[in-house]
N, C-alpha and C positions, 0 to 999 in steps of 0.2 A: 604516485605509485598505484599499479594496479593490483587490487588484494580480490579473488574470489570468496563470494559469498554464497556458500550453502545454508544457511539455515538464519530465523530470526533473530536467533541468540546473538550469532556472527554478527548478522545487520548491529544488533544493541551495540554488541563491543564495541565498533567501529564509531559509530554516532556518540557513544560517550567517550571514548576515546579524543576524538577530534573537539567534543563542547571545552573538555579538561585542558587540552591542548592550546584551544583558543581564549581560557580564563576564564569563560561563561558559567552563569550558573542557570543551573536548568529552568527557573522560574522566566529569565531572561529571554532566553531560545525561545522558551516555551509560548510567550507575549510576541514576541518578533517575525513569530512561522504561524500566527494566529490560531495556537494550537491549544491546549490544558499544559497545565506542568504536568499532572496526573500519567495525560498520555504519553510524554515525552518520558516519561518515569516508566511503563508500560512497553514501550518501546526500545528503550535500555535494556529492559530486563526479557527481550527475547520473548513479551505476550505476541501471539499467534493469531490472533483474531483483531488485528488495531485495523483501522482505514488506510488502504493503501493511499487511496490521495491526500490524505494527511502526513501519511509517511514523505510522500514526494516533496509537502512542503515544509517539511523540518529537514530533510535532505537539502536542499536549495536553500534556505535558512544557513545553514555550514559548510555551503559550499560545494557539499558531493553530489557525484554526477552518477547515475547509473547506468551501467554500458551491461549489454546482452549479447553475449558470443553465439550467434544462432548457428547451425549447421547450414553449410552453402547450398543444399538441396532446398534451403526454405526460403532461398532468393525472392526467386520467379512470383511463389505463392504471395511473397509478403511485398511485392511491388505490385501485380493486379489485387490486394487487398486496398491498396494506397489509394489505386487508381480508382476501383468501384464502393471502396468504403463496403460497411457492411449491413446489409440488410437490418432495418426495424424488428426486433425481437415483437412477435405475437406476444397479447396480453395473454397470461394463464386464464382459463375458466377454472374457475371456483364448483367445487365441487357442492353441489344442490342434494340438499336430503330432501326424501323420499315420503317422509316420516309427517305425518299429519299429527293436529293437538293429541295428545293422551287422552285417553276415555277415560272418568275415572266412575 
């Protein structure tokens, strides 16, 4: 069954739903997706800031798949994205003070 997902909250429901589902307890999941229970617990509960590629391997851990309904205008972009990959991201420069020792 395919269920839209708006928010992380939804992602938790979803993932603890299906752990319940499957008789798991989270410490188990948690060991099996080489993840924290912590986070797995964190994740459940719709935190906002976890690792998405940690999310992806507790997903695959339960079996679910994420599918992305892209609008068909974002074809073209996302097959010459495939084809040339994406440019190396520039190191940031760190911003250098100006500021010599203090006189005292």
């Amino acid at each position: 069954m395919k269920i839209p997902i708006g928010s992380t909250a939804e992602l938790g429901l979803l993932i603890r739903a299906t752990r319940h589902a499957h008789n798991l307890r989270l410490d188990d999941v948690a060991g099996s997706a080489n993840v924290g229970a912590v986070f797995v617990g964190d994740v459940e509960h719709g935190k906002e800031t976890v690792q998405i590629g940690r999310v992806f391997r507790l997903l695959d851990e339960l079996g679910l798949k994420v599918i992305i309904d892209i609008p068909q205008s974002a074809l073209p972009e996302l097959e010459k994205l495939k084809k040339t990959g994406l440019k190396p991201r520039a190191l940031r420069n760190k911003k250098k003070t100006t500021e010599g020792p203090a006189n005292g």
